[in-house]
Every structure is written in C-alpha cells, then in structure tokens.
PyMOL Python script that loads the backbone (N, CA, C, O; Angstrom):
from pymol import cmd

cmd.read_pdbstr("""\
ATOM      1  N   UNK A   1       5.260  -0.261   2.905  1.00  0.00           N
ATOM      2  CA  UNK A   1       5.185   0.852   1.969  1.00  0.00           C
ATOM      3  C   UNK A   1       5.500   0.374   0.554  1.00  0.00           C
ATOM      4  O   UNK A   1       4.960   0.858  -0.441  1.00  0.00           O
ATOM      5  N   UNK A   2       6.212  -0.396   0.530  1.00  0.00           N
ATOM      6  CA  UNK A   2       7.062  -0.809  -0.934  1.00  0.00           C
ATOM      7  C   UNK A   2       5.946  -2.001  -1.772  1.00  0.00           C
ATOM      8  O   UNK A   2       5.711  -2.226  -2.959  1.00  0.00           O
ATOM      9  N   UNK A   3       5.408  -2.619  -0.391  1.00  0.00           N
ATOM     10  CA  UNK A   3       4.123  -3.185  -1.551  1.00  0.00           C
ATOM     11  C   UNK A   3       2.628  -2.502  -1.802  1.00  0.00           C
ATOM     12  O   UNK A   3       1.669  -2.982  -2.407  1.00  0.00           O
ATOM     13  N   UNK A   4       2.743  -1.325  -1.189  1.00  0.00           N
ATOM     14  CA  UNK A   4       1.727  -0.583  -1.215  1.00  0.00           C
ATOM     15  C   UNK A   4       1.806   0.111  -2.441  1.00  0.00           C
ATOM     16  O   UNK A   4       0.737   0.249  -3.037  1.00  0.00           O
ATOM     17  N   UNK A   5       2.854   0.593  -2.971  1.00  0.00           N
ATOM     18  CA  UNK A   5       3.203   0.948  -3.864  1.00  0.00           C
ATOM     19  C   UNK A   5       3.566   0.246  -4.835  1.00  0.00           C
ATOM     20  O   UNK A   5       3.667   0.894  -5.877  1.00  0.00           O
ATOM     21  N   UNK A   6       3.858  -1.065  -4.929  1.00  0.00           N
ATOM     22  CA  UNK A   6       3.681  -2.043  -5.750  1.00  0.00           C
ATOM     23  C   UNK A   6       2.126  -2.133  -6.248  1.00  0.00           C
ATOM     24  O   UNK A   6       1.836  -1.960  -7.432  1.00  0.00           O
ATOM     25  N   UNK A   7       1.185  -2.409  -5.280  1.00  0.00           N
ATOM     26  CA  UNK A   7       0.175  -2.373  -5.818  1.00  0.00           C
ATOM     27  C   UNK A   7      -0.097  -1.230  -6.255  1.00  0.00           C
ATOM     28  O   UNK A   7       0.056  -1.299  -7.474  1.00  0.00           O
ATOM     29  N   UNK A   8      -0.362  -0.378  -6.018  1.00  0.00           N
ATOM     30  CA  UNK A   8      -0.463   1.003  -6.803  1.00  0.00           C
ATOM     31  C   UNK A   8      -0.662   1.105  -8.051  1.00  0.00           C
ATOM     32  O   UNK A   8      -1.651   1.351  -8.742  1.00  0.00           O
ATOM     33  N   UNK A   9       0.887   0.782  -8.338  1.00  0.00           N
ATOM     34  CA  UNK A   9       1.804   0.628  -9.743  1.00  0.00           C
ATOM     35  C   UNK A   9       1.056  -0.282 -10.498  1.00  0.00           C
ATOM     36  O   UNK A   9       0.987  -0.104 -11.714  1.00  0.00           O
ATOM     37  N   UNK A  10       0.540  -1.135 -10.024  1.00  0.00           N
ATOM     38  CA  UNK A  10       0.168  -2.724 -10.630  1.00  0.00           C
ATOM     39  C   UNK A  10      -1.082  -2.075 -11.649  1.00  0.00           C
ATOM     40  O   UNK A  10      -1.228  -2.129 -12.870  1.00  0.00           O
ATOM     41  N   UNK A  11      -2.117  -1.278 -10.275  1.00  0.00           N
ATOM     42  CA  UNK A  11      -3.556  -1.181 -10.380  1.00  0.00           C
ATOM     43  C   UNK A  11      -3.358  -0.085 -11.600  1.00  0.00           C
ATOM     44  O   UNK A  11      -4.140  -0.086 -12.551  1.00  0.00           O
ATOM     45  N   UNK A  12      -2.592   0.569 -11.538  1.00  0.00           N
ATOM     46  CA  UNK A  12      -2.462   1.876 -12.497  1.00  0.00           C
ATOM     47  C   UNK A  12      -2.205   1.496 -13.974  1.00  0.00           C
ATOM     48  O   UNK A  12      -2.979   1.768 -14.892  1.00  0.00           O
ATOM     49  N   UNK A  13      -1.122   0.889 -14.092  1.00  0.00           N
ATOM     50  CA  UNK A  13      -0.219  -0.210 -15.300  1.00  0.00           C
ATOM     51  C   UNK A  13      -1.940  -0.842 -16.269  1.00  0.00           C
ATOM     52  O   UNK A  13      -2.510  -0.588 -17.330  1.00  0.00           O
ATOM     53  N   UNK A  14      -2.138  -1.694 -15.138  1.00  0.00           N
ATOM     54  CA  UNK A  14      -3.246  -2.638 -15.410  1.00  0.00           C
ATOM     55  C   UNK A  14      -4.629  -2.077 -16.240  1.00  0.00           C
ATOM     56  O   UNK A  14      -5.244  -2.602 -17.168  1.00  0.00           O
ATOM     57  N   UNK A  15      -4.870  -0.735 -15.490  1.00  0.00           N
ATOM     58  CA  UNK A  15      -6.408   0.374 -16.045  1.00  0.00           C
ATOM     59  C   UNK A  15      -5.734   1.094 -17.498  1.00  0.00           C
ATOM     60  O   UNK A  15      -6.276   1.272 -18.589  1.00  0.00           O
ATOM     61  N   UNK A  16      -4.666   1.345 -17.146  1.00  0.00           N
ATOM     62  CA  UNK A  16      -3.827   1.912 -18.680  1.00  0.00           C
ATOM     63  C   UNK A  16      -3.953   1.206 -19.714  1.00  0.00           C
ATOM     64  O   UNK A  16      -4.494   1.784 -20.656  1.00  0.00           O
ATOM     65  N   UNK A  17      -3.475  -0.419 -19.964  1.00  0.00           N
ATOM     66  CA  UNK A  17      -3.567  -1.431 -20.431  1.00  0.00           C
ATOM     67  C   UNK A  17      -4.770  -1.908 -21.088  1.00  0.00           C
ATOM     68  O   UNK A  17      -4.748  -2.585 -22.116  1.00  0.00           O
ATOM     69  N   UNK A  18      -6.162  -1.429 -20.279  1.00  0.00           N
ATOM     70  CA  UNK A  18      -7.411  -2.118 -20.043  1.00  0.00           C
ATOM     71  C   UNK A  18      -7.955  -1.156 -21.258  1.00  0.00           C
ATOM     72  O   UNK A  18      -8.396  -1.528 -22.345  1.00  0.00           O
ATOM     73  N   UNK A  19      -7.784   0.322 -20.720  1.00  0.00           N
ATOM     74  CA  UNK A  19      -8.332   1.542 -21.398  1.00  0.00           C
ATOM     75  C   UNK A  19      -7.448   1.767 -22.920  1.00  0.00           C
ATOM     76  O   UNK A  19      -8.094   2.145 -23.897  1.00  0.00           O
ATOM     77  N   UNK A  20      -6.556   1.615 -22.998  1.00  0.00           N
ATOM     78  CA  UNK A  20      -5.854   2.013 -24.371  1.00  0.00           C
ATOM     79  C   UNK A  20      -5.343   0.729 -25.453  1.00  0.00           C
ATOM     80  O   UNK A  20      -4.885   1.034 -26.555  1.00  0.00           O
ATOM     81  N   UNK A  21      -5.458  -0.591 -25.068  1.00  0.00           N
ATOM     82  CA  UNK A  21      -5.115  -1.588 -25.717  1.00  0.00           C
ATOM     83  C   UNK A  21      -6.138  -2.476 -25.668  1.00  0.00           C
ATOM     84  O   UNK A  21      -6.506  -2.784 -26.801  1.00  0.00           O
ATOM     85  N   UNK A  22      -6.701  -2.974 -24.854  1.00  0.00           N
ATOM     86  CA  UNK A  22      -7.992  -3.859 -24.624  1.00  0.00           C
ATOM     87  C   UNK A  22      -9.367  -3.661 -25.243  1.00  0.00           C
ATOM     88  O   UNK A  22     -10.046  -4.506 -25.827  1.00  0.00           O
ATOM     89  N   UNK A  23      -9.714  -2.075 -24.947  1.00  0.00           N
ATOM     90  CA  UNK A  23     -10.508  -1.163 -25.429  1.00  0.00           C
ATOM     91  C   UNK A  23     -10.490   0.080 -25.793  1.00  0.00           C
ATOM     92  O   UNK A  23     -10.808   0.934 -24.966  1.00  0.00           O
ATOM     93  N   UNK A  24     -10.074   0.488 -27.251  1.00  0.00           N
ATOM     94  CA  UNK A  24      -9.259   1.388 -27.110  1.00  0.00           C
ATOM     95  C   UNK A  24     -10.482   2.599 -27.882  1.00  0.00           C
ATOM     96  O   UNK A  24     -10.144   3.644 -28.439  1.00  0.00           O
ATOM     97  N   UNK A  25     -11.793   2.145 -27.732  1.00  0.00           N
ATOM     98  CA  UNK A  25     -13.062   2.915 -28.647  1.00  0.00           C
ATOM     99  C   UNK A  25     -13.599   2.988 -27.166  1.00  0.00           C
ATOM    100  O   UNK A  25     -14.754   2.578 -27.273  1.00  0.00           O
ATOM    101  N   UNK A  26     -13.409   3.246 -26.046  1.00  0.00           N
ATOM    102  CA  UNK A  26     -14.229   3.687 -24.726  1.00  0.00           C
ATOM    103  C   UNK A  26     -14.256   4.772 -24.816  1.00  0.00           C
ATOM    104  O   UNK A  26     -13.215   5.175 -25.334  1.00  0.00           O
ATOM    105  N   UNK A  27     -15.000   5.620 -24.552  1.00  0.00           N
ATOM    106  CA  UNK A  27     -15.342   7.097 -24.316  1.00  0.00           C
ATOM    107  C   UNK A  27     -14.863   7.812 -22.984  1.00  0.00           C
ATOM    108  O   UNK A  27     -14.898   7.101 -21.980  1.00  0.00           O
ATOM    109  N   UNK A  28     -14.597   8.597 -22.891  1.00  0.00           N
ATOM    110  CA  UNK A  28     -13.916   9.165 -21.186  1.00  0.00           C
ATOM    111  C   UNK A  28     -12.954   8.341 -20.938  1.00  0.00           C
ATOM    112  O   UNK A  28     -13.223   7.418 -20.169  1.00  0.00           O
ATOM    113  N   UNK A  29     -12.064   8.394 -21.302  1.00  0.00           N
ATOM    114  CA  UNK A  29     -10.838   7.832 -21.062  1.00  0.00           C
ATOM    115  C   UNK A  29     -10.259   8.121 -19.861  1.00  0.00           C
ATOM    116  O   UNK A  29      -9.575   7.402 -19.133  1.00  0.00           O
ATOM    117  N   UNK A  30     -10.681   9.491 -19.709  1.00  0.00           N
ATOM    118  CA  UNK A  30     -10.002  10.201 -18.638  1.00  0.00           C
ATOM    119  C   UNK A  30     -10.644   9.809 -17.163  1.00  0.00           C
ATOM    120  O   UNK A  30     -10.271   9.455 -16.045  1.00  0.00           O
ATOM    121  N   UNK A  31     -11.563  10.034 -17.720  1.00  0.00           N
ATOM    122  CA  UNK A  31     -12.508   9.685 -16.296  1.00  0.00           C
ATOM    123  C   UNK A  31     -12.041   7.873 -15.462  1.00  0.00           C
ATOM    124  O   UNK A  31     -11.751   7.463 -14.338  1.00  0.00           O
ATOM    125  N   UNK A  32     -12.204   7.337 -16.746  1.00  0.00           N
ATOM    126  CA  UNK A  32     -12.062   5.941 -16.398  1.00  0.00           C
ATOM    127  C   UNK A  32     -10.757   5.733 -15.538  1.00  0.00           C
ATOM    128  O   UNK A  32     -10.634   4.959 -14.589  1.00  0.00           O
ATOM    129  N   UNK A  33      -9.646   6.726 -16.152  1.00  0.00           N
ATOM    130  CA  UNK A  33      -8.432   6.552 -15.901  1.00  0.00           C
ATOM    131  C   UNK A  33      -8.388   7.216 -13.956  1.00  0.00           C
ATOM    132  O   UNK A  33      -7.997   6.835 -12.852  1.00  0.00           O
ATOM    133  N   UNK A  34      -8.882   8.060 -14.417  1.00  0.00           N
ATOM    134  CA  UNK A  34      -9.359   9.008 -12.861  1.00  0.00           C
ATOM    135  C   UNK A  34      -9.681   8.311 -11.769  1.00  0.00           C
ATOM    136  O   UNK A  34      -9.043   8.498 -10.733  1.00  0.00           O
ATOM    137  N   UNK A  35     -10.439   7.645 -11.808  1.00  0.00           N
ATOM    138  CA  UNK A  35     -11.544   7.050 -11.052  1.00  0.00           C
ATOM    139  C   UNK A  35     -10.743   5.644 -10.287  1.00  0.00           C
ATOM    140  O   UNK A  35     -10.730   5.345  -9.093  1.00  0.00           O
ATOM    141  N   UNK A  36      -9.967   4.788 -11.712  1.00  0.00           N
ATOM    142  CA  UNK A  36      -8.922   4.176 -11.197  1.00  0.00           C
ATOM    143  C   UNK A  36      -7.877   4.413 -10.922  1.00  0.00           C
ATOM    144  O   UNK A  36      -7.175   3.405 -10.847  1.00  0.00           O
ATOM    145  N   UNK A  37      -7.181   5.708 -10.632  1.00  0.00           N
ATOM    146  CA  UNK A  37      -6.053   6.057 -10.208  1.00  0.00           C
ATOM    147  C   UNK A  37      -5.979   6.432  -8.369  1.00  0.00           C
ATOM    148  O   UNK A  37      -5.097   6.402  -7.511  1.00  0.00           O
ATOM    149  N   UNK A  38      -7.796   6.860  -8.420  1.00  0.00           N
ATOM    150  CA  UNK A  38      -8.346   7.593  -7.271  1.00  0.00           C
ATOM    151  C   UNK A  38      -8.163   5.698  -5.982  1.00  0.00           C
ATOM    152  O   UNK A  38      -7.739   5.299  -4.897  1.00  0.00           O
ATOM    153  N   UNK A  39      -8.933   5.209  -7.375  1.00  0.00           N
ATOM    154  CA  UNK A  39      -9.519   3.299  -6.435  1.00  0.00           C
ATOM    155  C   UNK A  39      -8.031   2.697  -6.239  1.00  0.00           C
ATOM    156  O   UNK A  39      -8.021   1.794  -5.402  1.00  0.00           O
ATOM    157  N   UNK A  40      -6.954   2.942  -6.732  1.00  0.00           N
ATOM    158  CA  UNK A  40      -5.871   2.389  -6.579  1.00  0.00           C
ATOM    159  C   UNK A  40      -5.343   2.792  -5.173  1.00  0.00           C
ATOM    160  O   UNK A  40      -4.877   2.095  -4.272  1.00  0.00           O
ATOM    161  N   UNK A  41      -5.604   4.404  -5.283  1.00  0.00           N
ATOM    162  CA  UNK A  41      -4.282   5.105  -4.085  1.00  0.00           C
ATOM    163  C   UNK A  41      -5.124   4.747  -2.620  1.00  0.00           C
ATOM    164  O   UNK A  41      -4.516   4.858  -1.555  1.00  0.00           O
ATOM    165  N   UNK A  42      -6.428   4.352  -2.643  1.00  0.00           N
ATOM    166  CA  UNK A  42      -7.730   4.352  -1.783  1.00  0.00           C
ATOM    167  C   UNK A  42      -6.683   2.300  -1.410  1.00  0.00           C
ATOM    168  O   UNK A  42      -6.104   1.977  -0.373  1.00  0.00           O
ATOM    169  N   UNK A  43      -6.795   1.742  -2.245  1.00  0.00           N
ATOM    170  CA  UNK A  43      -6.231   0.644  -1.906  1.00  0.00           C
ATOM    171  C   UNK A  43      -4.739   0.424  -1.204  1.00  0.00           C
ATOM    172  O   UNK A  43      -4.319  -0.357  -0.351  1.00  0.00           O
ATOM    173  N   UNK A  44      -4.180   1.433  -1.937  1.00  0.00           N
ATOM    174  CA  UNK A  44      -2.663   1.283  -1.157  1.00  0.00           C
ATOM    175  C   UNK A  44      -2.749   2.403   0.012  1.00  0.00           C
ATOM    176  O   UNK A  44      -1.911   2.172   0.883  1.00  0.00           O
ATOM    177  N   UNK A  45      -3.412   3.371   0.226  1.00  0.00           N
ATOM    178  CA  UNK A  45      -3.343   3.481   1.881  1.00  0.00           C
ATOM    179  C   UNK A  45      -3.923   2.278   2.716  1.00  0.00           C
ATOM    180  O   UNK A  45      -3.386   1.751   3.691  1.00  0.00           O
ATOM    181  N   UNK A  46      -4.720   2.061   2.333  1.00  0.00           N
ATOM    182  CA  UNK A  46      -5.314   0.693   3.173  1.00  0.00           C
ATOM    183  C   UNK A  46      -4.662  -0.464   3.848  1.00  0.00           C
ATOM    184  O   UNK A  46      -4.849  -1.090   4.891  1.00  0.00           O
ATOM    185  N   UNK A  47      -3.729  -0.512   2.736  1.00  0.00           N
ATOM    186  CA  UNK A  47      -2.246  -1.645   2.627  1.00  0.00           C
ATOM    187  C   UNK A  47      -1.807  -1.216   3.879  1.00  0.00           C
ATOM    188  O   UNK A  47      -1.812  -1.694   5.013  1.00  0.00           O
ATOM    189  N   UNK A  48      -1.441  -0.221   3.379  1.00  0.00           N
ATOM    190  CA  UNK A  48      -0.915   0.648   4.420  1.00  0.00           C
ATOM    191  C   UNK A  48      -1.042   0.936   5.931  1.00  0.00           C
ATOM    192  O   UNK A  48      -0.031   1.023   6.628  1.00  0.00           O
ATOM    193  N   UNK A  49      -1.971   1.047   6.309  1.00  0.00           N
ATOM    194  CA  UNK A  49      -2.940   1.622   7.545  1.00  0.00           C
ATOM    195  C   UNK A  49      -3.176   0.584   8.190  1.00  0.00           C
ATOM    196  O   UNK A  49      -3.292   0.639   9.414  1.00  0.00           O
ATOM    197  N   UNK A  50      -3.336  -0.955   7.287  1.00  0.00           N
ATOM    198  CA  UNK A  50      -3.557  -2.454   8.121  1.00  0.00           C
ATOM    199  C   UNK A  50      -2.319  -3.034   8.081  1.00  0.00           C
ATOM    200  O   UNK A  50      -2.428  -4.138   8.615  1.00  0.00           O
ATOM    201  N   UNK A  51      -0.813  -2.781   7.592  1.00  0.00           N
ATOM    202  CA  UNK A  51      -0.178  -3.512   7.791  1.00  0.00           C
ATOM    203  C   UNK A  51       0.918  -2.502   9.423  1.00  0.00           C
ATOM    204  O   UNK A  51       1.699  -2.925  10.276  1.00  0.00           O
ATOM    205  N   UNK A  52       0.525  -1.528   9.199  1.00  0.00           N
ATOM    206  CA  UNK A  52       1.443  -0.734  10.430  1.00  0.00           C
ATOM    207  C   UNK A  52       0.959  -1.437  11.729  1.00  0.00           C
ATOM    208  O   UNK A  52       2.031  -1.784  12.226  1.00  0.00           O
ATOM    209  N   UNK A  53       0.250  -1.737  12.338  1.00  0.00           N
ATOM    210  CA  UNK A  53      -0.247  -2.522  13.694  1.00  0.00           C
ATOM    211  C   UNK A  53       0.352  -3.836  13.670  1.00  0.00           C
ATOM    212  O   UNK A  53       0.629  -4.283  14.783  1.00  0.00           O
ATOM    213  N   UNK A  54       0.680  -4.725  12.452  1.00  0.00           N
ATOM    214  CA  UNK A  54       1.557  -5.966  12.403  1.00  0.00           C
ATOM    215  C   UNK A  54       2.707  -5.764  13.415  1.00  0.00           C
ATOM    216  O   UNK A  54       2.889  -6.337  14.490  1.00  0.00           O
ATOM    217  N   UNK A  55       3.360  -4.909  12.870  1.00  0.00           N
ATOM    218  CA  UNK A  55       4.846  -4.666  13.521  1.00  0.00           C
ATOM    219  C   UNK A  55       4.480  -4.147  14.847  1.00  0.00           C
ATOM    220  O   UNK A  55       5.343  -4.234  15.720  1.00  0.00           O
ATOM    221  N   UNK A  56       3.572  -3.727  15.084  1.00  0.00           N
ATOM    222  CA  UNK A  56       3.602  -2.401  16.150  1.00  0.00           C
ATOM    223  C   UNK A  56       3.946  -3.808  17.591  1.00  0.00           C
ATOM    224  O   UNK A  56       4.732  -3.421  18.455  1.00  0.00           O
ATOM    225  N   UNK A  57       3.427  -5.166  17.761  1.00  0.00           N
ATOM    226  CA  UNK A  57       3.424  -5.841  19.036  1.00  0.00           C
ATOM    227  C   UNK A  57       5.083  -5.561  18.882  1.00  0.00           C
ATOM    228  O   UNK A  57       5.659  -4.739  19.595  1.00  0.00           O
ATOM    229  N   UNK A  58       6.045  -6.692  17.425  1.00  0.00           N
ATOM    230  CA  UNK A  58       7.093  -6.776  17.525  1.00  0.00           C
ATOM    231  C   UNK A  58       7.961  -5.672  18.271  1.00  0.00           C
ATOM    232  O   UNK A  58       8.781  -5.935  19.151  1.00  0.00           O
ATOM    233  N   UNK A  59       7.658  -4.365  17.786  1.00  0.00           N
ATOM    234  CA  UNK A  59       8.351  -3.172  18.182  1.00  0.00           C
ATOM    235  C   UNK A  59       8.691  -3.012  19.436  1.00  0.00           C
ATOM    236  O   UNK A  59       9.757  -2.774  20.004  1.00  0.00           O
ATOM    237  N   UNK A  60       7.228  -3.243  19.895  1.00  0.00           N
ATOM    238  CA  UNK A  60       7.297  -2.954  21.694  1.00  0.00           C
ATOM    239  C   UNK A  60       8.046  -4.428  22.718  1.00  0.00           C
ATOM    240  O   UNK A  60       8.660  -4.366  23.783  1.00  0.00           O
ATOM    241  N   UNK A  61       7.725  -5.506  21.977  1.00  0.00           N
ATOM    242  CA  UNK A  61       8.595  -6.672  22.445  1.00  0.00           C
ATOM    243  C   UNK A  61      10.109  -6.585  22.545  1.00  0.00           C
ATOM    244  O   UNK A  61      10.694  -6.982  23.552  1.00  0.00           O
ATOM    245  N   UNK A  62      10.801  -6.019  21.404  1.00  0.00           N
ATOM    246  CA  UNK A  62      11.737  -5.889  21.284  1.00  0.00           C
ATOM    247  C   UNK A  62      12.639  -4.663  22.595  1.00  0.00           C
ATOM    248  O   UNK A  62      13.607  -4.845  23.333  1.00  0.00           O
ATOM    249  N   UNK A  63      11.771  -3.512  22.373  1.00  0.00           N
ATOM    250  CA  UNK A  63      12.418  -2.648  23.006  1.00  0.00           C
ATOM    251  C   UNK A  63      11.992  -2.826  24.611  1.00  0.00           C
ATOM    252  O   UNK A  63      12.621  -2.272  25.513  1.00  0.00           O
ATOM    253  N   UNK A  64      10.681  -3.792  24.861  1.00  0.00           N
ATOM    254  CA  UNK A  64      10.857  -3.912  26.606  1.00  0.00           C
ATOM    255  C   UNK A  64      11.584  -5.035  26.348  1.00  0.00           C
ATOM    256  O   UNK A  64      11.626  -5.345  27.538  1.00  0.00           O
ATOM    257  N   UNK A  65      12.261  -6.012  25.759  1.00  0.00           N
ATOM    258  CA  UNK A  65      13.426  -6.868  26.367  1.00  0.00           C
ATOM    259  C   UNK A  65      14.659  -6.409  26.149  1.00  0.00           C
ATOM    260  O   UNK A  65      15.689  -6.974  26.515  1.00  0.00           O
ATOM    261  N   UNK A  66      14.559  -4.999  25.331  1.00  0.00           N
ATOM    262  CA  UNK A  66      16.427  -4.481  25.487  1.00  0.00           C
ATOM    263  C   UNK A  66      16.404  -3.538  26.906  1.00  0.00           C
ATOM    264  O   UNK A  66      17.311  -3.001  27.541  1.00  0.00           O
ATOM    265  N   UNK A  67      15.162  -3.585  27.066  1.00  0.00           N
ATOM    266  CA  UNK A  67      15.242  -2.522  28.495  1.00  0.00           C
ATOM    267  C   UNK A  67      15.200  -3.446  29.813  1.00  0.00           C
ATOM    268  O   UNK A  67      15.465  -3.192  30.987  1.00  0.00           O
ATOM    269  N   UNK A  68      14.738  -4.691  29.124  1.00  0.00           N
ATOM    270  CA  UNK A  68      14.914  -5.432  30.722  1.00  0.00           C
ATOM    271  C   UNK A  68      15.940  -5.578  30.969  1.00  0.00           C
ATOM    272  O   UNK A  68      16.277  -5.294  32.118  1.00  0.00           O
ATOM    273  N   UNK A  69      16.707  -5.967  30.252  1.00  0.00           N
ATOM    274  CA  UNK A  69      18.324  -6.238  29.995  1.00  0.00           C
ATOM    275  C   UNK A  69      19.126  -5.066  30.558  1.00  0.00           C
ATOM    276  O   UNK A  69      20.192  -4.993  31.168  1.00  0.00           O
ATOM    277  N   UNK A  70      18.637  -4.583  30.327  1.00  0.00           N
ATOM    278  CA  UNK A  70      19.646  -3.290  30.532  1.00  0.00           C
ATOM    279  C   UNK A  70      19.728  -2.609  32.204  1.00  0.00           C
ATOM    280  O   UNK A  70      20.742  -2.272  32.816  1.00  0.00           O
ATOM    281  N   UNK A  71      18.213  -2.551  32.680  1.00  0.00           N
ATOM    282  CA  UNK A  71      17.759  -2.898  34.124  1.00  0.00           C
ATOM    283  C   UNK A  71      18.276  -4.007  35.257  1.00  0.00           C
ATOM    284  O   UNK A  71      18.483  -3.749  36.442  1.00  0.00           O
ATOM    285  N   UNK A  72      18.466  -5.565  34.479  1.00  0.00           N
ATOM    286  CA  UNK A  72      19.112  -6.045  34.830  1.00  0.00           C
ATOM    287  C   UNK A  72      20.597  -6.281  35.102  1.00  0.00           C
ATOM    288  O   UNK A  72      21.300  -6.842  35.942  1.00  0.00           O
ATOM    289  N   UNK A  73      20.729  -5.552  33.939  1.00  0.00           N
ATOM    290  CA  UNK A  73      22.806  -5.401  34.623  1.00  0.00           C
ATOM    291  C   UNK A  73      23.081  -4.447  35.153  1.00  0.00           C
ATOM    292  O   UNK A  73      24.259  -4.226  35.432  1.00  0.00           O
ATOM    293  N   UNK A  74      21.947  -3.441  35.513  1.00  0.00           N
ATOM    294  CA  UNK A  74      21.864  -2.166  36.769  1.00  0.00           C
ATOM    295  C   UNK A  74      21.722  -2.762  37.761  1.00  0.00           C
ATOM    296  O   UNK A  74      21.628  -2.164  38.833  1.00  0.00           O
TER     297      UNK A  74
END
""", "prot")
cmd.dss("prot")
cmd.show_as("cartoon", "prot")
cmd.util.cbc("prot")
cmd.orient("prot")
C-alpha cells in the first residue's frame, strides 16, 4: 500500500511539475492534470492488486506450520 501510494504521489508531483513549470503556456491544464491524476490512481491500484498474491503463499505457509505444531503437541 505504502508504495502504491508512493507512486501515486510521485506520478501526481511529477504532471504538476510538467504542466505548471516545464510548460506553463499548455492549454487545459485541467484536463491534462485530470487525465493524469485518473492514469496515476489506475497505476497504483494495479501495484496494488499484483502485489497482494506475493504474500498470499507466505500467509498460508506460515499459519499451516503454526497449526501443525500445535496438532502435534495434541
């Protein structure tokens, strides 16, 4: 979550930067700004959604060897 939102932050920072200092005679500012605020949050669920299945083996490893354990001193 925390680098999902890192990137976020990054992508947002970065289009702000792009649109008001880089080029600051672009037209639709808003839109531009829109569009990358929309492509950012589209990126950090993604982050998101592919990094939750990482953990998911660890999770279940963990909790069937505290349960074997626990079976076993039954």
């Amino acid at each position: 979550m925390a680098v999902a939102l890192m990137t976020f932050v990054a992508m947002v920072v970065r289009t702000i930067i792009k649109v008001y200092v880089t080029e600051p005679d672009t037209e639709k500012k808003g839109g531009v700004i829109g569009n990358s605020v929309l492509d950012a949050l589209i990126i950090a669920v993604t982050v998101v959604v592919v990094a939750v299945p990482e953990g998911l083996p660890l999770a279940v490893t963990i909790s069937l060897a505290f349960s074997v354990s626990k079976m076993y001193n039954e």
